[in-house]
Every structure is written in structure tokens, then in C-alpha cells.
C-alpha positions as CSV (number, residue, x, y, z in Angstrom):
1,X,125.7,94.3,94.1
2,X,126.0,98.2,93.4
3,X,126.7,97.3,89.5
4,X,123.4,94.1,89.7
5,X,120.8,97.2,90.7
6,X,121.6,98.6,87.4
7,X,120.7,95.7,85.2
8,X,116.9,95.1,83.8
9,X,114.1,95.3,86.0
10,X,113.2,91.7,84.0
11,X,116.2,90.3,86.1
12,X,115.4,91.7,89.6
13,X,113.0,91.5,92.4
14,X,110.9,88.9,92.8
15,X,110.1,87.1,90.0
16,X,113.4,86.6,88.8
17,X,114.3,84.8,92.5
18,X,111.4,82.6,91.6
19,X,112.5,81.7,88.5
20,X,116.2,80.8,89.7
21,X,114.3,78.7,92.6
22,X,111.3,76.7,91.0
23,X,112.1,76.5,87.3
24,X,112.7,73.0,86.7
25,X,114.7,73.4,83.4
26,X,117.1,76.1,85.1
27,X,117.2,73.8,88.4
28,X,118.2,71.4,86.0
29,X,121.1,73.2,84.7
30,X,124.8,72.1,85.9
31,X,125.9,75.2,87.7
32,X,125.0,75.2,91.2
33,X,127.7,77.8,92.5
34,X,126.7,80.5,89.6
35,X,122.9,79.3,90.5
36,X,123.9,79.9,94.4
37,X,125.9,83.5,93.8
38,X,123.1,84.6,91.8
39,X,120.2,83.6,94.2
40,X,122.1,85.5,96.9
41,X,122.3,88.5,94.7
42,X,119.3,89.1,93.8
43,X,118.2,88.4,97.4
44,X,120.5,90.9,98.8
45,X,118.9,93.5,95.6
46,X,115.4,92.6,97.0
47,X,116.4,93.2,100.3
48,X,118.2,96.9,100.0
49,X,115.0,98.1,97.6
50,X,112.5,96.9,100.0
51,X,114.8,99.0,102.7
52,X,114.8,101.6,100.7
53,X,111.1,101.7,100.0
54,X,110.3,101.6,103.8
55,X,112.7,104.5,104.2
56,X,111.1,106.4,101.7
57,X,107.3,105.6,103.5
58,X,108.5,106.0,106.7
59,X,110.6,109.1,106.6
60,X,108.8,110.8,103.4
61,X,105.1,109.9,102.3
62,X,103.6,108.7,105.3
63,X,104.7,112.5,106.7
64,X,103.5,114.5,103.4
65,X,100.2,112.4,103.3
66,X,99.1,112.9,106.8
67,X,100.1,116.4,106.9
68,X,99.6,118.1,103.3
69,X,100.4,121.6,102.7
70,X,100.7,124.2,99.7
71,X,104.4,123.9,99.3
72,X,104.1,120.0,99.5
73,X,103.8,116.7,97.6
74,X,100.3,116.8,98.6
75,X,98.7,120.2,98.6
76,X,95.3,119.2,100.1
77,X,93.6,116.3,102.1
78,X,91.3,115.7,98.5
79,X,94.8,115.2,96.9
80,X,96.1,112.5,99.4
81,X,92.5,110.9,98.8
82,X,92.7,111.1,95.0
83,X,96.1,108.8,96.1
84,X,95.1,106.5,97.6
85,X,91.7,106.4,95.4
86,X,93.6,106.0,93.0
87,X,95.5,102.8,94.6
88,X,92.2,101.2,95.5
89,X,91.3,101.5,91.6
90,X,94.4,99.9,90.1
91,X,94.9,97.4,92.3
92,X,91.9,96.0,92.1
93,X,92.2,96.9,88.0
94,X,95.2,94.6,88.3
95,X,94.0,91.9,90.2
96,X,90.9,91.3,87.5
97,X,92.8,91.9,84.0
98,X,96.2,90.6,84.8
99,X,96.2,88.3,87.9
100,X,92.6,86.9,86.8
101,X,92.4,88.0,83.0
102,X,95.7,86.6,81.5
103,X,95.7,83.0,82.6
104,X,91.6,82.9,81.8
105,X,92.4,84.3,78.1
106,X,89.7,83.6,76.0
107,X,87.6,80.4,76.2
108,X,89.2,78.6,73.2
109,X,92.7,79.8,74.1
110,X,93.3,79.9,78.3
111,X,96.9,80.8,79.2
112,X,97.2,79.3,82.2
113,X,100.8,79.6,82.2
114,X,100.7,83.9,82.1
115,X,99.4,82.9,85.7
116,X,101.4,85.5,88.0
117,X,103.9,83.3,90.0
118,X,102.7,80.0,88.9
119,X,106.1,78.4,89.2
120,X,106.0,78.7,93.2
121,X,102.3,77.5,93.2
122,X,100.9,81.2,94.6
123,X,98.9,82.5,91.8
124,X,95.6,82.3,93.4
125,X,97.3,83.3,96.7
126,X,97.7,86.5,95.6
127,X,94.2,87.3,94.1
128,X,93.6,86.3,98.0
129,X,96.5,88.6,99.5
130,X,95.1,91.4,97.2
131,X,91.9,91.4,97.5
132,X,92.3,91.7,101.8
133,X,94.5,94.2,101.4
134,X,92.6,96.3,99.1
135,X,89.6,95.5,101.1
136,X,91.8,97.0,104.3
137,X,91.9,99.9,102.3
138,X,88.1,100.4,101.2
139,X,87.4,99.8,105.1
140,X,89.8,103.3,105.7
141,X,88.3,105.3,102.8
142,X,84.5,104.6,103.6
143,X,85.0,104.5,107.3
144,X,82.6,107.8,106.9
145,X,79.5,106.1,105.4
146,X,78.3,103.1,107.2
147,X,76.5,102.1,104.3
148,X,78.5,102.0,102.0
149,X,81.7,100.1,104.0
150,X,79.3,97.3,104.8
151,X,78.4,96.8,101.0
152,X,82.1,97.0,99.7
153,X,82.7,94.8,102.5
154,X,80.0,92.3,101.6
155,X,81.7,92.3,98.2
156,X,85.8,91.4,98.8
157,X,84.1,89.0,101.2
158,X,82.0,87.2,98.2
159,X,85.1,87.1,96.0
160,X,87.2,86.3,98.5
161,X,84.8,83.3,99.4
162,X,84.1,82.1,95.8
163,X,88.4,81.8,95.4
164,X,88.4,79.9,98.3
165,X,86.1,77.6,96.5
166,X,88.4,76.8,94.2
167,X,90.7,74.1,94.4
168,X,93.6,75.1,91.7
169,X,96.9,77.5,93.0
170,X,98.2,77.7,89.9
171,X,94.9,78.1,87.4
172,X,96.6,75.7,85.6
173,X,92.9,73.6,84.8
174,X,91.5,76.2,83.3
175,X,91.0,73.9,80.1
176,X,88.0,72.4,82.5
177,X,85.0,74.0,81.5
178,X,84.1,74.0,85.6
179,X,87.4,75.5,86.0
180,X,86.9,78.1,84.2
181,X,83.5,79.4,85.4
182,X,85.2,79.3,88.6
183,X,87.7,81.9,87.8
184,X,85.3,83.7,85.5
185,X,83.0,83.9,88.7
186,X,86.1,85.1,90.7
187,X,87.0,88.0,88.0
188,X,83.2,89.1,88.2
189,X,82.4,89.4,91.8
190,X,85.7,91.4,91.7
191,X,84.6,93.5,88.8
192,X,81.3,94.0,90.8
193,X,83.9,95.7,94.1
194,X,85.3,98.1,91.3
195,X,82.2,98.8,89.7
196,X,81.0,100.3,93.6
197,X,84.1,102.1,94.2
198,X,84.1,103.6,90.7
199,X,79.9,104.5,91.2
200,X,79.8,105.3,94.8
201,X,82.8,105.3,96.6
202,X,84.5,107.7,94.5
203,X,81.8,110.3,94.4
204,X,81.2,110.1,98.1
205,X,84.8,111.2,98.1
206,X,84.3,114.0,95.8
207,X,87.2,112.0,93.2
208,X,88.1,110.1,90.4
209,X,90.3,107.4,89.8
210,X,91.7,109.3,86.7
211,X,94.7,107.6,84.8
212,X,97.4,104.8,86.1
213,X,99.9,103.0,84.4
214,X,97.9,99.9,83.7
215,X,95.9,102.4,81.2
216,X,98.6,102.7,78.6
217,X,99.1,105.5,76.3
């Protein structure tokens, strides 16, 4: 396994196990004791990174996050804020242009199969995953304005109501006009969550999200 954790990120973690388990043309393939060696691999990869990461968390961040110091990671309380600001912003970001965004497309063209893990039928499950956990994270960060929280709260809760309304784990009848407004309704009430923490949350915390990697160049 030490030489498979150097290979492309493209054929590790997740995604690539659910490709080698619910791809019907690879399933279909003659090779079942490659197909079995290479399940178990990447398992066993997925296994030791996501070891790893809690190691990391547990022994590391979690430490420098609560207690940040001038010689530190994080210098200030503002800076561990601005982190996990920051987290809020992208994930939610991410959950509107890419788990949302790419299968809707554009009304003549939908792309229902750039659908994030549509092959194991979870796509909308995690917009729903998601969205509680990034609502988990809103509750922390405007815990001091009572406000606020209750708004924010109001707002995962209408998203996370209007996906349960829809009856499609893959996004795969998004050619259905009703379909469609369905997930465009979805994307909005989650654009309307980022919209507040951008306008209100952010200031009340005296930060921005500033840049992340879904930004590009």
C-alpha cells in the first residue's frame, strides 16, 4: 500500500471506491480478483489517511486552535475565527456551485450526471449531510448573537426542508421542468444562508471569508 498512496489523487479516496463498487460497465468487467485486490487497497488507503487526519486534529489543530499564541499556527483567537469563517464560506460555496450547480447546468443543457456520487445514489444526501453540518457550525460561530443564530438557523432549516421535498437522489430528472425548479429552489435558499453569513455573520465577527481554493487563480 506504501507505493498505492503515491499514485493520483483521481485514483484514491472515495470516489474511486465508488467507482470500482457501483459502475456497472467496470462491474461488468471479467476480473473479479484484480476488482477484489484493488477494492481492498484503496480501502486500506482510505482507511490510513483518515487515521492520519484524526491524528493530525487530535494531536495538532484542535490544540493550536483552542489555545493560539504568537509563536503558533494561530497567533490570535480572530485568526482561529477567520478559520473556521472561512470553512463555513466554502463549504457552503461548494455545496451551491458544485454539488447543486454542476448537475443543474444550464436550463437547455442539465448535467445530471456531474452529480457528486451519483453512482451510489447519495448525491442529494450530501447537500443534506452538508448543509447540517455547516449549520452545526453557524450555531458555534453565532452562539454570541441570539438574533442572528435563530435567522441562520431558520435558513439551513428551509433548504434543508425544500431538499427533502424532493424525491430524486441522484438529480438525474433534472430534464423535468418541475425537477429543475426544485433544485434551483434548493441552490437559492442555500445562496440566501451564504448571502447572511457573508452580510452579517462575518462582520459580527470582525472577518472576511477572504480567498479558498474553490476561487481559482
Amino acid at each position: 500500500m506504501g507505493d498505492y498512496a503515491q499514485v493520483s489523487i483521481a485514483a484514491r479516496g472515495f470516489y474511486a471506491l465508488e467507482f470500482l463498487l457501483f459502475d456497472d460497465a467496470f462491474l461488468a468487467t471479467d476480473a473479479p480478483e484484480y476488482h477484489c485486490t484493488l477494492v481492498q487497497t484503496i480501502s486500506a488507503d482510505i482507511a490510513a489517511t483518515s487515521q492520519d487526519i484524526l491524528g493530525n486534529w487530535t494531536e495538532t489543530y484542535a490544540n493550536k486552535m483552542r489555545n493560539p499564541s504568537p509563536d503558533s499556527l494561530y497567533q490570535s483567537n480572530e485568526e482561529v475565527l477567520q478559520e473556521l469563517f472561512k470553512a463555513l464560506s466554502a463549504g457552503l460555496q461548494f455545496t451551491s456551485e458544485t454539488r447543486l450547480g454542476r448537475p443543474l447546468g444550464t436550463f437547455d443543457r442539465p448535467r445530471a450526471k456531474r452529480a457528486e456520487a451519483r453512482r451510489s445514489a447519495r448525491s442529494s444526501k450530501h447537500v443534506k449531510l452538508s448543509l447540517k453540518a455547516l449549520n452545526e457550525l453557524t450555531v458555534a460561530l453565532s452562539e454570541a448573537d441570539d438574533v442572528l443564530s435563530d435567522k441562520l438557523d431558520k435558513g439551513f432549516k428551509k433548504a434543508l426542508a425544500k431538499l427533502s421535498d424532493l424525491n430524486d437522489p441522484t438529480f438525474a430528472s433534472l430534464l423535468e421542468p418541475q425537477t429543475r425548479i426544485k433544485v434551483k429552489v434548493i441552490q437559492q435558499s442555500v445562496d440566501a444562508v451564504r448571502a447572511i453569513v457573508r452580510a452579517e455573520l462575518g462582520p459580527s465577527l470582525s472577518v472576511a471569508a477572504g480567498f479558498n481554493s474553490l476561487d481559482g487563480d
